[in-house]
C-alpha positions as CSV (number, residue, x, y, z in Angstrom):
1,X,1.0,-70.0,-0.7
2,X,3.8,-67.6,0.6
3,X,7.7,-69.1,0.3
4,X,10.0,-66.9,2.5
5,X,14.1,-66.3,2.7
6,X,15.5,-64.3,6.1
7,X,19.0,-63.6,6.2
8,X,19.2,-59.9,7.9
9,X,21.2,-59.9,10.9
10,X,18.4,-57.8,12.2
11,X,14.7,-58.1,11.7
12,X,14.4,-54.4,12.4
13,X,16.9,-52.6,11.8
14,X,19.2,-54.6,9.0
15,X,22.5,-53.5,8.1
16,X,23.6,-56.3,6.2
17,X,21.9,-59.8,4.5
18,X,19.0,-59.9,2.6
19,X,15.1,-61.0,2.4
20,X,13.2,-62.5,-0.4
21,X,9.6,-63.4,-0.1
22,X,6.8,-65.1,-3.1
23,X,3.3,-65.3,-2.9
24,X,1.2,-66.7,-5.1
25,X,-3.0,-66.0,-4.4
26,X,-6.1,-68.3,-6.2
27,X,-8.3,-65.2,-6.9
28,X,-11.9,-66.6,-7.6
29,X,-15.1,-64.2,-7.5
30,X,-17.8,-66.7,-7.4
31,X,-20.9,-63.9,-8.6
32,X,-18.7,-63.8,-12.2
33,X,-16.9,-67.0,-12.3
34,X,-13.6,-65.2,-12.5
35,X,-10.9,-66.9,-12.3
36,X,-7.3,-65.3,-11.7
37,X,-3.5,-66.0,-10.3
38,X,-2.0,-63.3,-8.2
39,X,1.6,-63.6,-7.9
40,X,4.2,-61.1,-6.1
41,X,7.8,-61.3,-5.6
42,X,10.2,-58.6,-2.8
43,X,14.0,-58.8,-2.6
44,X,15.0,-56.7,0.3
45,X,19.1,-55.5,0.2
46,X,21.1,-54.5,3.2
47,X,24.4,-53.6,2.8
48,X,27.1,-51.9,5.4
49,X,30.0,-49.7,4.1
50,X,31.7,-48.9,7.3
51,X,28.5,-47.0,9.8
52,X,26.5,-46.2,6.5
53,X,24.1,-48.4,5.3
54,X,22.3,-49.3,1.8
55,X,19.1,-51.0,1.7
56,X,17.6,-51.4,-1.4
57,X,14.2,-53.1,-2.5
58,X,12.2,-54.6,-5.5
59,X,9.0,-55.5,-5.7
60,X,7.0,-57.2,-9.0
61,X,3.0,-58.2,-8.6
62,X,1.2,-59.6,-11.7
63,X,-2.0,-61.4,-12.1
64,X,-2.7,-64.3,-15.1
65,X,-6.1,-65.8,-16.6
66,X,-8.5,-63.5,-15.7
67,X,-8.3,-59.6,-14.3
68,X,-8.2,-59.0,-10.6
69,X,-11.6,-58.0,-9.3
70,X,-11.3,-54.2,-7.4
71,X,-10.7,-55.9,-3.7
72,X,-7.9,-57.8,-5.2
73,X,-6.3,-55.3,-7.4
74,X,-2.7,-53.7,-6.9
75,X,-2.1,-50.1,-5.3
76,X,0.6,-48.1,-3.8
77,X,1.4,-44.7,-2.6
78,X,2.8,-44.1,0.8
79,X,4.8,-45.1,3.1
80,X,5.2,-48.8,2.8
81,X,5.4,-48.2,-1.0
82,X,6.4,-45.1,-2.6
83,X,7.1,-42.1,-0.3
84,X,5.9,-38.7,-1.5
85,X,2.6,-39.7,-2.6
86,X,-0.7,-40.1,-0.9
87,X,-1.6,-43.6,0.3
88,X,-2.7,-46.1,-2.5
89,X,-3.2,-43.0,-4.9
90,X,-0.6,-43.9,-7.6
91,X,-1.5,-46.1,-11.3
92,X,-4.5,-45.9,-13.2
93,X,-7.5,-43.6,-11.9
94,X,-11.0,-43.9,-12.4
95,X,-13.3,-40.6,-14.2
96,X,-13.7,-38.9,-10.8
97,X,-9.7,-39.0,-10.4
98,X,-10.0,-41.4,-7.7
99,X,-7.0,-45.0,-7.6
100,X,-8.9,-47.7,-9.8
101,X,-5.5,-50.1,-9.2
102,X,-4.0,-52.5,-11.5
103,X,-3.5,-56.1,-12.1
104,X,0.5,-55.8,-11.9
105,X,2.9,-53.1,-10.3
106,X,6.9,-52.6,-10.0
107,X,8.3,-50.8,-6.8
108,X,12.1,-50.6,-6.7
109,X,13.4,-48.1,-3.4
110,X,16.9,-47.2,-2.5
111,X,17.9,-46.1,0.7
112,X,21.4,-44.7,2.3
113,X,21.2,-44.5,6.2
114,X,24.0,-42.7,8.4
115,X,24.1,-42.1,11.9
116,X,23.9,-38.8,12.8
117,X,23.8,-38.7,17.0
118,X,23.7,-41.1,19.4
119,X,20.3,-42.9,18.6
120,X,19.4,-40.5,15.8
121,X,19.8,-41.9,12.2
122,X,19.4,-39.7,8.9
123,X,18.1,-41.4,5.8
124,X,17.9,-39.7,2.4
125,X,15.6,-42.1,-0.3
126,X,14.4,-42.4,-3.9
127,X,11.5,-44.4,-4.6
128,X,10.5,-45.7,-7.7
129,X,6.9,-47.4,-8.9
130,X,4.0,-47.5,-10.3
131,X,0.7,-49.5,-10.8
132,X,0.1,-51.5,-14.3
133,X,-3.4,-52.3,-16.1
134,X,-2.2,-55.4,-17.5
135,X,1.2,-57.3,-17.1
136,X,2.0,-56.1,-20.8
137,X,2.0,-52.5,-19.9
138,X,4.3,-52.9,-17.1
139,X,7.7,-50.9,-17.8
140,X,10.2,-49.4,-16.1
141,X,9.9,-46.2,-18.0
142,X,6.7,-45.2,-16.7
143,X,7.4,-44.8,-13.0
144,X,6.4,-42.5,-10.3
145,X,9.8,-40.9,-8.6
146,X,9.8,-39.9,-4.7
147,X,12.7,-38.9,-2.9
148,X,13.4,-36.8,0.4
149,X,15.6,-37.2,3.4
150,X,14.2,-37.6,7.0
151,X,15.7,-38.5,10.5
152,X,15.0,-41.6,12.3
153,X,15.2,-42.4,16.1
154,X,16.8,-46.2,16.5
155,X,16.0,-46.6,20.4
156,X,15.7,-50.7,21.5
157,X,11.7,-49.4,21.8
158,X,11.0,-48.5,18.9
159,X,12.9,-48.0,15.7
Protein backbone atom coordinates (compact mmCIF):
# COMPACT_ATOMS: atom_id res chain seq x y z
CA UNK A 1 0.00 0.00 0.00
CA UNK A 2 1.32 3.54 -0.86
CA UNK A 3 -0.34 6.72 1.38
CA UNK A 4 0.49 10.02 -0.35
CA UNK A 5 0.47 13.98 0.72
CA UNK A 6 0.65 16.82 -2.23
CA UNK A 7 0.91 20.22 -1.26
CA UNK A 8 3.44 21.86 -3.92
CA UNK A 9 2.05 24.64 -5.73
CA UNK A 10 3.64 23.02 -8.64
CA UNK A 11 4.07 19.40 -9.50
CA UNK A 12 7.15 20.23 -11.50
CA UNK A 13 8.68 22.87 -10.63
CA UNK A 14 7.79 23.62 -6.69
CA UNK A 15 8.80 26.63 -5.10
CA UNK A 16 6.93 26.30 -2.05
CA UNK A 17 4.70 23.39 0.01
CA UNK A 18 5.73 20.08 0.50
CA UNK A 19 5.22 16.15 -0.40
CA UNK A 20 5.22 13.25 1.81
CA UNK A 21 4.73 9.73 0.52
CA UNK A 22 4.82 5.81 2.57
CA UNK A 23 4.93 2.68 1.20
CA UNK A 24 4.82 -0.30 2.75
CA UNK A 25 5.59 -3.75 0.29
CA UNK A 26 4.62 -7.76 1.51
CA UNK A 27 8.00 -9.21 0.08
CA UNK A 28 7.42 -13.03 -0.14
CA UNK A 29 9.96 -15.33 -2.27
CA UNK A 30 7.88 -18.45 -2.51
CA UNK A 31 11.35 -20.90 -3.60
CA UNK A 32 12.64 -19.94 0.26
CA UNK A 33 9.60 -19.16 2.19
CA UNK A 34 10.89 -15.72 2.91
CA UNK A 35 8.95 -13.60 4.37
CA UNK A 36 9.81 -9.73 4.70
CA UNK A 37 8.12 -6.05 5.16
CA UNK A 38 9.52 -3.35 2.99
CA UNK A 39 8.70 -0.05 4.24
CA UNK A 40 9.95 3.61 2.81
CA UNK A 41 9.09 6.95 3.78
CA UNK A 42 10.09 10.71 1.36
CA UNK A 43 9.39 14.17 2.70
CA UNK A 44 10.03 16.54 -0.11
CA UNK A 45 10.64 20.62 1.07
CA UNK A 46 10.09 23.61 -1.07
CA UNK A 47 10.71 26.77 0.28
CA UNK A 48 10.84 30.39 -1.55
CA UNK A 49 13.02 33.25 -0.15
CA UNK A 50 12.17 36.01 -2.48
CA UNK A 51 13.23 34.30 -6.51
CA UNK A 52 15.56 31.66 -4.64
CA UNK A 53 14.32 28.57 -3.83
CA UNK A 54 15.22 25.67 -1.22
CA UNK A 55 14.10 22.20 -1.74
CA UNK A 56 15.18 19.77 0.49
CA UNK A 57 14.48 15.93 0.77
CA UNK A 58 14.67 12.75 3.04
CA UNK A 59 14.30 9.50 2.35
CA UNK A 60 14.33 6.23 4.98
CA UNK A 61 13.70 2.45 3.54
CA UNK A 62 13.91 -0.47 6.00
CA UNK A 63 12.88 -4.03 5.66
CA UNK A 64 11.61 -6.31 9.00
CA UNK A 65 11.25 -10.21 9.52
CA UNK A 66 13.18 -11.60 7.04
CA UNK A 67 16.08 -10.00 4.58
CA UNK A 68 15.13 -8.68 1.23
CA UNK A 69 15.89 -11.09 -1.55
CA UNK A 70 18.47 -9.27 -4.35
CA UNK A 71 15.35 -8.03 -6.75
CA UNK A 72 13.89 -6.41 -3.68
CA UNK A 73 16.95 -4.99 -2.11
CA UNK A 74 17.74 -1.08 -1.75
CA UNK A 75 20.25 0.85 -4.11
CA UNK A 76 21.07 4.27 -5.05
CA UNK A 77 23.64 6.24 -6.98
CA UNK A 78 22.61 8.73 -9.52
CA UNK A 79 20.46 11.01 -10.43
CA UNK A 80 17.24 10.40 -8.72
CA UNK A 81 19.32 9.51 -5.58
CA UNK A 82 22.71 10.75 -4.87
CA UNK A 83 24.32 12.83 -7.59
CA UNK A 84 28.08 12.31 -8.23
CA UNK A 85 28.01 8.65 -8.20
CA UNK A 86 27.26 6.05 -10.78
CA UNK A 87 23.78 4.68 -10.97
CA UNK A 88 22.80 2.17 -8.08
CA UNK A 89 26.68 1.76 -7.28
CA UNK A 90 26.63 3.12 -3.69
CA UNK A 91 26.31 0.59 -0.08
CA UNK A 92 27.58 -2.68 0.34
CA UNK A 93 29.46 -4.41 -2.68
CA UNK A 94 29.77 -7.88 -3.48
CA UNK A 95 33.74 -9.67 -3.97
CA UNK A 96 33.96 -8.59 -7.61
CA UNK A 97 33.29 -4.85 -6.48
CA UNK A 98 29.95 -4.87 -8.04
CA UNK A 99 26.35 -3.05 -5.69
CA UNK A 100 25.02 -6.10 -3.63
CA UNK A 101 22.25 -3.45 -2.08
CA UNK A 102 20.84 -3.35 1.34
CA UNK A 103 17.79 -4.02 3.28
CA UNK A 104 17.51 -0.24 4.57
CA UNK A 105 19.05 3.13 3.11
CA UNK A 106 18.94 7.04 4.18
CA UNK A 107 19.05 9.72 1.37
CA UNK A 108 18.79 13.36 2.71
CA UNK A 109 19.48 16.12 -0.51
CA UNK A 110 19.47 19.87 -0.28
CA UNK A 111 19.03 22.07 -3.04
CA UNK A 112 19.24 26.06 -3.56
CA UNK A 113 17.83 27.18 -7.07
CA UNK A 114 18.26 30.85 -8.55
CA UNK A 115 17.35 32.19 -11.70
CA UNK A 116 19.97 33.12 -13.66
CA UNK A 117 18.30 34.30 -17.30
CA UNK A 118 15.12 34.37 -18.61
CA UNK A 119 14.31 30.53 -18.53
CA UNK A 120 17.72 29.42 -17.39
CA UNK A 121 17.89 28.34 -13.61
CA UNK A 122 21.27 27.60 -11.74
CA UNK A 123 21.21 25.02 -8.96
CA UNK A 124 24.16 24.24 -6.66
CA UNK A 125 23.40 20.69 -4.41
CA UNK A 126 24.70 18.42 -1.72
CA UNK A 127 23.51 15.02 -1.48
CA UNK A 128 23.76 12.78 1.25
CA UNK A 129 23.13 8.74 1.50
CA UNK A 130 23.98 5.59 1.58
CA UNK A 131 22.74 1.87 1.53
CA UNK A 132 22.44 -0.24 4.96
CA UNK A 133 22.95 -4.22 5.44
CA UNK A 134 20.48 -4.27 8.21
CA UNK A 135 18.28 -1.52 9.76
CA UNK A 136 20.79 -1.55 12.82
CA UNK A 137 23.68 -0.36 10.82
CA UNK A 138 21.86 2.45 9.43
CA UNK A 139 23.61 5.86 10.66
CA UNK A 140 23.91 9.03 9.67
CA UNK A 141 27.70 8.99 10.04
CA UNK A 142 28.35 6.75 7.37
CA UNK A 143 27.13 8.57 4.34
CA UNK A 144 28.21 9.11 0.85
CA UNK A 145 28.57 13.14 0.09
CA UNK A 146 27.89 14.54 -3.62
CA UNK A 147 27.63 17.98 -4.37
CA UNK A 148 28.05 20.26 -7.70
CA UNK A 149 26.30 23.00 -9.28
CA UNK A 150 24.54 22.77 -12.70
CA UNK A 151 22.08 24.94 -14.92
CA UNK A 152 18.63 24.03 -15.68
CA UNK A 153 16.34 25.16 -18.52
CA UNK A 154 12.58 25.86 -16.98
CA UNK A 155 10.67 26.15 -20.53
CA UNK A 156 6.59 25.20 -20.14
CA UNK A 157 8.03 21.94 -22.31
CA UNK A 158 10.12 20.58 -20.44
CA UNK A 159 11.67 21.52 -17.12
Amino acid sequence: GTAFVDRRDDPFNASRGWFGSFNAERVTEFESNDDAIKLQGSYFRYQALGPVVLASAARVGASFLDPLSFGERFFLGGADTVRGYGESLLGPKTFTGSARGGNALLILNQEVRVPVYRWIRGVAFVDAGNVFESNSALSVTNLEVGYGVGLRLHTPFSI
